[in-house]
N, C-alpha and C positions, 0 to 999 in steps of 0.2 A: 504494500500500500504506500502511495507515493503520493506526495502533494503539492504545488509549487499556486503562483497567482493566477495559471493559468487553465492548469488540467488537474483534476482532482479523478483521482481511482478510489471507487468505492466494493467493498466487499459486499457480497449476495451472500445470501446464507447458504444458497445452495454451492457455492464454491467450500465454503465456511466449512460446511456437513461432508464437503468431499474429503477435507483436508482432516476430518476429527476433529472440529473446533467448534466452540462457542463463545458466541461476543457477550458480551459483558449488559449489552441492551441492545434491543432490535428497533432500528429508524425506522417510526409508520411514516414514510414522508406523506400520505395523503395524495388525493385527486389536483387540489390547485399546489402542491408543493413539486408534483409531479410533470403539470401539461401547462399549469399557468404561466405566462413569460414572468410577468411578476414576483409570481412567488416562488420559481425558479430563484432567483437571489436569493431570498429567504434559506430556502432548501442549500445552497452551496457555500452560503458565512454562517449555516448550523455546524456542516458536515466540515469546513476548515476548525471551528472551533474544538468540536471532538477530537479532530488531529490534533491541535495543539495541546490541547489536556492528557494527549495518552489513551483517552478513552476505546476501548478493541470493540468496535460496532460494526452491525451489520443491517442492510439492508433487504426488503423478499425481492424488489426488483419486478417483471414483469408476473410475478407470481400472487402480488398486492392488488387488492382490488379494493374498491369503496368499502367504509365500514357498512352502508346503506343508512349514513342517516339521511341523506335528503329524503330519501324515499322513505321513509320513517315518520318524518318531519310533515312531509303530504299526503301523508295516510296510505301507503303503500304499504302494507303490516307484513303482508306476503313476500314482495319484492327485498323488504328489509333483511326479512329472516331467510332466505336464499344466499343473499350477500352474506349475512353474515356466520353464517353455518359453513360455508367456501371460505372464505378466512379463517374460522377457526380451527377446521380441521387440518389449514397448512400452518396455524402456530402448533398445534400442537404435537403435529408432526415433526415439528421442527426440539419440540420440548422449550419454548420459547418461555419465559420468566417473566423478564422485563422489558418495557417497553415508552420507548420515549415518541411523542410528537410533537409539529406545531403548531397543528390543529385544532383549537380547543373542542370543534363540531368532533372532529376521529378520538380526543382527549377524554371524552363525557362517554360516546359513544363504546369504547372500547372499555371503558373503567367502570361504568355503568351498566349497561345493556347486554353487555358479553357474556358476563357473569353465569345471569338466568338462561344462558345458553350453550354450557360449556367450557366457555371461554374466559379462566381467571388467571389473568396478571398484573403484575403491578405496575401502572401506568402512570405517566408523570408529563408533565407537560414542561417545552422546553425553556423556558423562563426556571421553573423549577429547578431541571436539573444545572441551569445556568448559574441558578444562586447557590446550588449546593458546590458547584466547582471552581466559585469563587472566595465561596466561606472555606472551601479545604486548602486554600492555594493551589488548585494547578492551574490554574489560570491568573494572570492578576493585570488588571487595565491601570494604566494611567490616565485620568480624565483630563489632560491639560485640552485634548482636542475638541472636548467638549464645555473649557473652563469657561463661565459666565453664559454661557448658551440655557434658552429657558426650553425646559420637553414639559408634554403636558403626557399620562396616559390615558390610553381609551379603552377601558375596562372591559374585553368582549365576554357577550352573556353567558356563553358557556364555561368559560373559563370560571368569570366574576360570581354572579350569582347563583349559576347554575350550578357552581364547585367547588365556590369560597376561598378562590386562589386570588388574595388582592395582593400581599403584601412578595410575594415572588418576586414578578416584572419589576416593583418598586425599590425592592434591595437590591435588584442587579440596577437600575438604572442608576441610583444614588451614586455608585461606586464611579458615573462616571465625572464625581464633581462638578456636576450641571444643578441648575435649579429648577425641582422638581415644581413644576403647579399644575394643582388641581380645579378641573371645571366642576362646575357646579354640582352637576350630575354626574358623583362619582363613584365608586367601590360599590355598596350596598344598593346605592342611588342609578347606580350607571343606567346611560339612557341606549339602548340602539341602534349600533350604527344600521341598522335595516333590510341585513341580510339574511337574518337566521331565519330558522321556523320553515325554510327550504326558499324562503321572498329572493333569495338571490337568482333563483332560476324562474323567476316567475313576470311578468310585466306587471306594474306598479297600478294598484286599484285607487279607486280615485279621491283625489283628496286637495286642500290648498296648499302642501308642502312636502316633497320626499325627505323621508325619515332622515337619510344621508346628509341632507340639508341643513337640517337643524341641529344635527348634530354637528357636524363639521363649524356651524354658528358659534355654538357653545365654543370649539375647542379654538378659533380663529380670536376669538372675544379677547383670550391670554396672549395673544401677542406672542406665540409662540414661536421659538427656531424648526422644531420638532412635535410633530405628533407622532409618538410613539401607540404602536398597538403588538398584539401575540397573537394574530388571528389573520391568514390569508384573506377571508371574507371581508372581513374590518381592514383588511390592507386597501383592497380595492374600494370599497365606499367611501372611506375615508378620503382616499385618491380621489375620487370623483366629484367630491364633494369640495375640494382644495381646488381645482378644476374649475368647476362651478362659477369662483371666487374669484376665479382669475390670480392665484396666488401660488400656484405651486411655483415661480422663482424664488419667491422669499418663505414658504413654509415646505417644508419635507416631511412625508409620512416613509416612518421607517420601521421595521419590526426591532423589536427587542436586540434580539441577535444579530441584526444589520450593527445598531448602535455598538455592542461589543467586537465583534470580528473588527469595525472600524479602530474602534480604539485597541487593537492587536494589531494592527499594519497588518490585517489579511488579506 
């Protein structure tokens, strides 16, 4: 396994299982960490930061499929548990443990739902394991590149309230000696950025204001350098919503992990 700024080699489990070995945590990279151009980034300053930690991971590769929550989400109960029944029997084929993503939708879905179907492991979302490889030192940032820059986070629901992961994103961000603020609507409070519940795949029902909108209001209001979010879905509303505004030269939506791989000259 090789990594440089350019090309990055990632292990499959199935090479993994040829060789006798097992990684340490298995990457659900997800449907948008996988096809999205966007959240491709996302997906390759996760998988540098792993390397730089030492971490021995591995990914299923074309053998990963949705967890089904969209289809879950839009009352597809059927379509979900086929999905998810075809994943589980290639974890645990695999004898798979743990499992990290950066998905909060694959995060909920896999840590939740799998369960009652089979499917238990211990699942952790990548902010999580961010803050835990920060607290151990194998990792450590200097925030000079972030020094006096103001980030705001955008609490995605499944993460936030749906799994009462607020304080993760917020201890990795702190570290990068930037000034954290908060919108109105935060943690507990957090409002939607507009995708979940499957709305991302769906055309917007009718109303005086897209959800993305008003949210992005909220986060534009702090005068922010950065809107941070953990969530591919929230990466792109967020975007669009910056968009919207006409302000994506002077505001950036970046995932969690963007912000760190940064502050690592990844």
């Amino acid at each position: 396994m090789e990594i440089n700024r350019d090309k990055i080699t990632v292990p499959t489990m199935a090479e993994m299982a040829a060789k006798g070995e097992m990684p340490d945590i298995l990457f659900w990279v997800g449907c948008a960490g996988s096809f999205d151009e966007r959240a491709q980034k996302i997906t390759r300053a996760f998988v540098k930061i792993l390397y730089r930690a030492g971490i021995k991971y591995a990914v299923l590769g074309t053998e990963e499929s949705c967890t089904g929550d969209p289809a879950k989400r839009a009352g597809n109960e059927f379509l979900f548990q086929m999905q998810a029944f075809m994943n589980i029997q290639t974890l645990n084929n695999y004898g798979i443990k743990k499992i990290v993503t950066a998905c909060p939708h694959c995060f909920n879905t896999l840590k939740n739902e799998y369960p009652d179907l089979g499917g238990k492991y211990e699942v952790m979302h990548h902010t999580q394991l961010l803050q835990q490889l920060l607290d151990e030192g194998k990792i450590k940032v200097e925030g000079g590149k972030f020094s006096g820059k103001k980030i705001t986070f955008h609490d995605p629901c499944y993460l936030g309230r749906g799994n009462g992961v607020y304080e993760a994103p917020r201890s990795v961000i702190e570290k990068l000696d930037s000034e954290l603020s908060e919108m109105k609507r935060s943690r507990q409070r957090g409002f939607c950025c507009g995708a979940g519940g499957a709305q991302m795949f769906k055309d917007a029902e009718p109303g005086n204001k897209e959800v993305n909108v008003e949210r992005t209001e909220e986060a534009l209001a702090l005068k922010p350098d950065v809107i941070a979010t953990g969530c591919p879905f929230c990466m792109t509303m967020m975007t669009d919503g910056v968009k919207h505004f006409d302000k994506e030269a002077e505001v950036k939506v970046q995932d969690v992990a963007e912000l760190i791989a940064n502050a690592l000259d990844l």
